[in-house]
C-alpha positions in Angstrom: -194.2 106.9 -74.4 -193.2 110.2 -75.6 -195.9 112.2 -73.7 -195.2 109.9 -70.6 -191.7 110.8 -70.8 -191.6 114.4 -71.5 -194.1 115.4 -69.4 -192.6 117.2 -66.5 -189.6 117.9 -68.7 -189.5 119.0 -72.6 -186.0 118.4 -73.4 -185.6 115.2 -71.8 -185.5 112.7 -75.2 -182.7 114.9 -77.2 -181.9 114.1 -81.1 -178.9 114.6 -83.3 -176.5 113.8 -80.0 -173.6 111.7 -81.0 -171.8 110.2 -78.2 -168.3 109.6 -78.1 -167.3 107.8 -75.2 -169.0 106.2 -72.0 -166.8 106.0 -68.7 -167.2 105.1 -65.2 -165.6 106.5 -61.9 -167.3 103.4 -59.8 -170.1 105.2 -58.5 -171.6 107.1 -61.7 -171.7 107.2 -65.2 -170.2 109.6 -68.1 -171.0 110.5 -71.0 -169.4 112.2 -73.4 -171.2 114.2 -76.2 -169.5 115.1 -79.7 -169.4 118.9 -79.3 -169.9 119.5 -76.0 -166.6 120.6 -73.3 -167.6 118.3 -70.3 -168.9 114.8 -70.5 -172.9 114.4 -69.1 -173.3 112.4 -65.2 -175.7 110.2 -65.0 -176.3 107.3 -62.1 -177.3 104.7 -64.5 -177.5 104.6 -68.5 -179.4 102.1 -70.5 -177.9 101.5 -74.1 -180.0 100.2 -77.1 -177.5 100.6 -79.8 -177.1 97.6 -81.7 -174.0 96.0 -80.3 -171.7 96.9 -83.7 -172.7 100.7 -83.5 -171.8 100.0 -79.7 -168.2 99.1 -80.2 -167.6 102.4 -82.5 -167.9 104.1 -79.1 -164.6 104.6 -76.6 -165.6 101.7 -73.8 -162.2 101.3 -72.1 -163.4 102.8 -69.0 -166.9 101.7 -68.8 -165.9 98.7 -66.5 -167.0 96.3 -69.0 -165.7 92.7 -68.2 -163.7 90.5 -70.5 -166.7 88.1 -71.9 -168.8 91.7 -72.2 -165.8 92.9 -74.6 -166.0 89.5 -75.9 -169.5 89.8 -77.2 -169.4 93.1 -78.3 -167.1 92.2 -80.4 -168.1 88.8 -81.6 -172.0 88.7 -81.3 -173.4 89.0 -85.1 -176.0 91.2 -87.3 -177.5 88.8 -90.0 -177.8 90.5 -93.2 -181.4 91.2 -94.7 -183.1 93.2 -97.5 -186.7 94.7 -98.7 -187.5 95.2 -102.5 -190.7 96.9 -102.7 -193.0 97.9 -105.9 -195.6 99.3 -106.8 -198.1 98.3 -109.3 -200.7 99.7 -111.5 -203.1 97.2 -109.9 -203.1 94.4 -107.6 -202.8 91.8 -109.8 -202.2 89.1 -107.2 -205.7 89.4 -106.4 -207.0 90.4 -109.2 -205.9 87.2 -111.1 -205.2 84.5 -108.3 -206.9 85.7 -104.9 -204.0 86.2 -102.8 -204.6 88.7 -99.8 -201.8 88.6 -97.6 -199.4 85.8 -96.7 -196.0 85.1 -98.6 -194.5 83.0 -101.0 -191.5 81.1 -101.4 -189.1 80.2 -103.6 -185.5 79.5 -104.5 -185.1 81.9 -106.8 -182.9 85.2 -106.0 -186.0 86.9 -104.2 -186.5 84.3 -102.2 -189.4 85.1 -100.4 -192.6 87.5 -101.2 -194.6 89.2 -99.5 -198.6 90.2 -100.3 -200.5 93.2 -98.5 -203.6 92.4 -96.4 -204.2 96.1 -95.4 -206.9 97.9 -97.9 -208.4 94.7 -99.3 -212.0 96.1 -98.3 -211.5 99.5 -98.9 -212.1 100.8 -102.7 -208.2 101.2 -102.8 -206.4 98.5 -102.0 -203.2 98.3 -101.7 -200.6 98.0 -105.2 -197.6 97.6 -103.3 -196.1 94.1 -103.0 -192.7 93.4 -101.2 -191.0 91.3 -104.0 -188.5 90.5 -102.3 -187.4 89.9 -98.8 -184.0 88.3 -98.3 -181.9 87.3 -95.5 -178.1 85.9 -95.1 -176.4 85.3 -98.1 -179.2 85.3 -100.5 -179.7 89.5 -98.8 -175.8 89.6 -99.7 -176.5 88.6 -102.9 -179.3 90.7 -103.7 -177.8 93.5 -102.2 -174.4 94.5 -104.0 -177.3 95.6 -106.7 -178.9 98.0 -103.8 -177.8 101.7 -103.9 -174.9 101.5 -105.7 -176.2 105.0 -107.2 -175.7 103.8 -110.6 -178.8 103.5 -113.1 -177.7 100.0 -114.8 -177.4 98.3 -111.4 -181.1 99.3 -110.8 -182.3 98.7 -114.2 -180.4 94.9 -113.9 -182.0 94.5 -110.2 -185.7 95.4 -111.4 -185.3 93.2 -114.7 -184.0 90.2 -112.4 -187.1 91.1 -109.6 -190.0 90.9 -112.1 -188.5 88.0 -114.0 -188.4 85.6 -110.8 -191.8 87.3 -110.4 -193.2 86.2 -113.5 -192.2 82.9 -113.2 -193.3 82.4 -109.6 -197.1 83.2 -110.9 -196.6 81.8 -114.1 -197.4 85.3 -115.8 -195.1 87.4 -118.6 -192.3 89.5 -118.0 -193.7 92.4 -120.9 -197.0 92.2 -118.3 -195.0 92.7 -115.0 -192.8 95.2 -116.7 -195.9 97.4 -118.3 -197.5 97.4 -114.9 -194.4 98.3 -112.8 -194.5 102.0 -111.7 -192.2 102.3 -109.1 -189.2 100.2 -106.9 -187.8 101.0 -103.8 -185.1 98.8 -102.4 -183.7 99.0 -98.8 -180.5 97.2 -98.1 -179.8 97.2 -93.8 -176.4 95.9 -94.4 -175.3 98.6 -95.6 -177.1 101.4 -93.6 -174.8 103.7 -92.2 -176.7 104.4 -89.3 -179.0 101.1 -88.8 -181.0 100.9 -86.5 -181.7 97.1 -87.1 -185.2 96.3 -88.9 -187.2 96.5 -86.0 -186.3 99.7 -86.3 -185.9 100.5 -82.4 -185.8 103.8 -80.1 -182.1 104.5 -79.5 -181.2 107.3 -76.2 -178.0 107.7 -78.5 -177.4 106.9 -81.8 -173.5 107.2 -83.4 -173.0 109.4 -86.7 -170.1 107.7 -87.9 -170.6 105.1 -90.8 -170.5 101.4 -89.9 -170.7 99.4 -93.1 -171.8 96.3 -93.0 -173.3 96.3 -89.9 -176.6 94.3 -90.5 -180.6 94.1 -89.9 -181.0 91.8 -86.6 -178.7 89.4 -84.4 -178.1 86.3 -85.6 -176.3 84.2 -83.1 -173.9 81.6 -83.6 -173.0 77.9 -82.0 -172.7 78.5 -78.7 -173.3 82.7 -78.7 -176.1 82.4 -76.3 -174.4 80.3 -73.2 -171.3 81.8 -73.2 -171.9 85.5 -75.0 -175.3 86.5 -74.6 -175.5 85.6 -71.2 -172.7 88.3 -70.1 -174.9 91.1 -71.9 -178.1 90.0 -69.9 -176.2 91.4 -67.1 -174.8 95.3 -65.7 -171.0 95.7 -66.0 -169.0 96.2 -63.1 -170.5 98.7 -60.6 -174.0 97.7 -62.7 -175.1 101.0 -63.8 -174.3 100.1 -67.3 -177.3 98.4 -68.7 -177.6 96.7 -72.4 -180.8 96.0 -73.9 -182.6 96.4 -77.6 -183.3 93.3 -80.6 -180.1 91.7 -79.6 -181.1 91.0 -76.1 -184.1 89.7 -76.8 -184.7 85.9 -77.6 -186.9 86.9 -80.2 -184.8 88.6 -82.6 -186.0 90.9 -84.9 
């Protein structure tokens, strides 16, 4: 897509651009750029910000209507989280033949996830996703995520490999001795998330939105009467939403 793209023209997918404000006269589009004196013209833009990021930028005058407002403001990012670690071995295999798949349980890490990539290679993958987590249980889990404080990490890998070890009916002192690394990724509290399915934004915004989530999760009634008006142009239709949350598969 890149290549496509920039083909006849280099500078055509710009980074590090944070916009400040998108505006309509009724026959074009502007765009205004942190930094730069005069706001960018353009006959139509396409927006793939995730709809909370969207609403940090100055809309007044983009000819949005009222139930476009509406959603922006009230359409919803479910919260979600990834524990990953890494292993001296692959002991899931190793002692009970699982390649791929997940398992689940109503402990705190809810869900697991095994690699399937590497199994026929002579290094296979060590690398399990402990934990994947959505809604409250991610909420949960994730007031322990980068905190930046060593005893929240230590109590969040101690609480990981204990619901581990008694998922597969294995020791903690075995989990722990074969532990070597953990990396834990919390998207409700990514300043600059770009939702899990991590998609290509034109513009992204630099300031912080806490709490602003992984993928939409709609409500009662969000997709008659919101996510309809989004499917849709605003007024002189040359302002186009699209991205995870227009999509009826989210994330």
């Amino acid at each position: 897509m890149t290549n496509y793209i920039t083909s006849k023209k280099s500078d055509l997918i710009q980074f590090q651009k944070s916009v400040t404000s998108i505006s309509t006269d009724g026959t074009t589009m502007n765009v205004s750029v942190r930094g730069e004196s005069s706001p960018r013209t353009y006959s139509h833009v396409i927006s793939t910000i995730p709809l909370t990021g969207l609403r940090m930028i100055e809309l007044s005058k983009a000819g949005l209507n009222v139930m476009q407002s509406t959603a922006l403001r009230k359409l919803q990012y479910g919260p979600s989280i990834k524990i990953g670690m890494r292993f001296t071995s692959a002991w899931w295999t190793d002692k009970f033949g699982i390649i791929g798949g997940q398992s689940y349980t109503d402990l705190p890490v809810r869900m697991i996830v095994y690699p399937s990539y590497g199994v026929d290679s002579n290094t296979p993958s060590t690398v399990l996703i402990a934990s994947y987590c959505w809604t409250n249980d991610a909420e949960r889990l994730g007031a322990l995520i980068n905190t930046g404080k060593t005893e929240y990490t230590e109590q969040l890998k101690e609480l990981v490999l204990r619901n581990l070890a008694q998922v597969h009916d294995l020791s903690y002192d075995f989990l722990f001795n074969q532990c070597e690394e953990m990396h834990a990724w919390d998207w409700n509290h990514d300043p600059l998330t770009l939702g899990e399915s991590r998609l290509v934004l034109i513009w992204k915004p630099t300031v912080a939105h806490p709490a602003i989530g992984a993928f939409a999760l709609f409500g009662p009634g969000d997709f008659q009467d919101l996510y309809t008006s989004l499917t849709v142009p605003n007024k002189n239709k040359r302002l186009h939403f699209a991205g995870e949350a227009l999509s009826t598969r989210h994330a």
